[in-house]
C-alpha positions in Angstrom: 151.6 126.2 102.6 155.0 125.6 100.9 156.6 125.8 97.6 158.1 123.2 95.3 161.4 124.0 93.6 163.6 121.1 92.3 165.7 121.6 95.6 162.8 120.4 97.5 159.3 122.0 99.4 160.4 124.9 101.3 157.4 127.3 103.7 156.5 130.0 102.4 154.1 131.5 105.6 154.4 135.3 106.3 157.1 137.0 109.1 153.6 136.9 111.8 153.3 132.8 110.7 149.6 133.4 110.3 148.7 133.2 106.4 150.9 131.5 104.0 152.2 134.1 101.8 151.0 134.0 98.1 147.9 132.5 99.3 145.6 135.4 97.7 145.0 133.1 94.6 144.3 129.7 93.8 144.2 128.6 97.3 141.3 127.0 99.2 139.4 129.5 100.8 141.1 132.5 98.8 138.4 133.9 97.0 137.1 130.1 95.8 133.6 128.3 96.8 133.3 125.0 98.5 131.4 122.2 97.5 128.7 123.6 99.0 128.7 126.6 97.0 129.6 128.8 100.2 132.7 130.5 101.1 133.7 133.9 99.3 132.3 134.5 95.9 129.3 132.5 96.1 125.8 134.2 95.6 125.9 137.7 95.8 126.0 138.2 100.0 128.7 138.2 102.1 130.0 135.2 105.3 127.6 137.2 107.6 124.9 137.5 104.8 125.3 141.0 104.0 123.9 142.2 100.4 125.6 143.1 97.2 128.8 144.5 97.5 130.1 142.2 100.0 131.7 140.5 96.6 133.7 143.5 96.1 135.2 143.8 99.7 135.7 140.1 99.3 138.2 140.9 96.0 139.8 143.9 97.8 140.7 141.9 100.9 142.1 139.1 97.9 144.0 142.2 96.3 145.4 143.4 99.7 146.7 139.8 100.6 148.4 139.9 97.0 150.2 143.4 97.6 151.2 141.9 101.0 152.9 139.2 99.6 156.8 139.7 98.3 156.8 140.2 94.7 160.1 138.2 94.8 158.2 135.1 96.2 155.3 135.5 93.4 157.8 136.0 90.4 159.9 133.1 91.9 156.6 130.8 91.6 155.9 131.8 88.2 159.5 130.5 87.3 158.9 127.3 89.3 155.8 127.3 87.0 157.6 127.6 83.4 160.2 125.1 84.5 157.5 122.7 85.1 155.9 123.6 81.8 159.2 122.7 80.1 159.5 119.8 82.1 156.2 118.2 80.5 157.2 119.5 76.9 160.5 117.2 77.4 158.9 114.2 78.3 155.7 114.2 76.0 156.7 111.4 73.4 157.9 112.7 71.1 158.9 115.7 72.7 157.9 119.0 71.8 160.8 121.0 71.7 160.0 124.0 70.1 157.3 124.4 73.1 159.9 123.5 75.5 162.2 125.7 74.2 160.0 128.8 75.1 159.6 128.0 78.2 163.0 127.3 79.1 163.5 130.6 77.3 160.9 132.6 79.4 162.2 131.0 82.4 166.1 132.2 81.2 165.0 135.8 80.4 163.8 136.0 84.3 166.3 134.2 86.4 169.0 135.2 84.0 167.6 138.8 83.9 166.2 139.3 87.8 169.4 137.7 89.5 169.6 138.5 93.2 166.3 140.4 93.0 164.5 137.1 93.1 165.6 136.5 96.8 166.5 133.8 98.4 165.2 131.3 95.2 167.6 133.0 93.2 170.0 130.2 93.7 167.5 127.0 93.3 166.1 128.8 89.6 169.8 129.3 88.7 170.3 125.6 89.3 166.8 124.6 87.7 167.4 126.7 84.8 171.2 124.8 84.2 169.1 121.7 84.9 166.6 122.5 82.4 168.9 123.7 79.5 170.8 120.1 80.1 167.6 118.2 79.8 166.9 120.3 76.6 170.4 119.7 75.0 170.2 116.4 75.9 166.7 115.4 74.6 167.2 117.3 71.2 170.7 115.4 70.5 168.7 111.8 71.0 167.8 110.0 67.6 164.3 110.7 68.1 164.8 114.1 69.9 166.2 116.1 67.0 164.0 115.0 64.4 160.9 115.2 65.9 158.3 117.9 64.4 156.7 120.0 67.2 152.7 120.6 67.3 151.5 123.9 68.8 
């Protein structure tokens, strides 16, 4: 598994290289069914067809794999997230820049706010933030970035 920042994909497995870190949600085989409707969640027995309840170890294993997983790395890909969300604001046509302006906000308040306790992506949000804010200034000073109204 890796990570996209605007300084490129970077790995993002654990220190024993077995499970990408940050896996626990939203991730094939992390709690979601296949097309099949098997695989964790599905039906109310376990992989080796145990009864109810198995759903509930299912979630504590997910849970587990979270709390294993560096809270820098999971803040840093929330951040990754609202500079994307920004990202689209900017380029819808017209832009919405009351929308975009939240986001880059958000994503201000945490880099801005967390520093060095985001880790080693502390120095790829600093520059995504500056790259953001740029975008922003930019966009808003155009003829038809300034005067645009902005739908919620």
């Amino acid at each position: 598994m890796s990570l996209w920042t605007p300084s490129g994909e970077h790995p993002v497995g654990d220190e024993r290289g077995t499970q990408p870190r940050g896996a626990a949600l939203g991730s094939p085989g992390a709690g979601s069914s296949g097309p099949d409707g098997s695989g964790p969640g599905a039906g109310s027995s376990g992989p080796d067809g145990s009864g109810p309840g198995a759903g509930q170890e299912d979630l504590e294993a997910l849970r587990r794999q979270l709390a294993d997983t560096p809270v820098d790395v999971i803040v840093a890909n929330h951040c990754y997230g609202l500079f994307e969300l920004a990202a689209v604001y900017l380029s819808e046509s017209p832009p919405r820049l009351e929308q975009a302006r939240t986001a880059i906000d958000a994503l201000g308040f945490l880099v801005d706010g967390l520093g060095e306790r985001l880790g080693d992506a502390h120095p790829a949000l600093r520059d995504a933030l500056a790259q953001i804010r740029l975008a922003f200034v930019q966009i808003s000073a155009a003829p038809t970035g300034g005067t645009t109204a902005d739908g919620a």
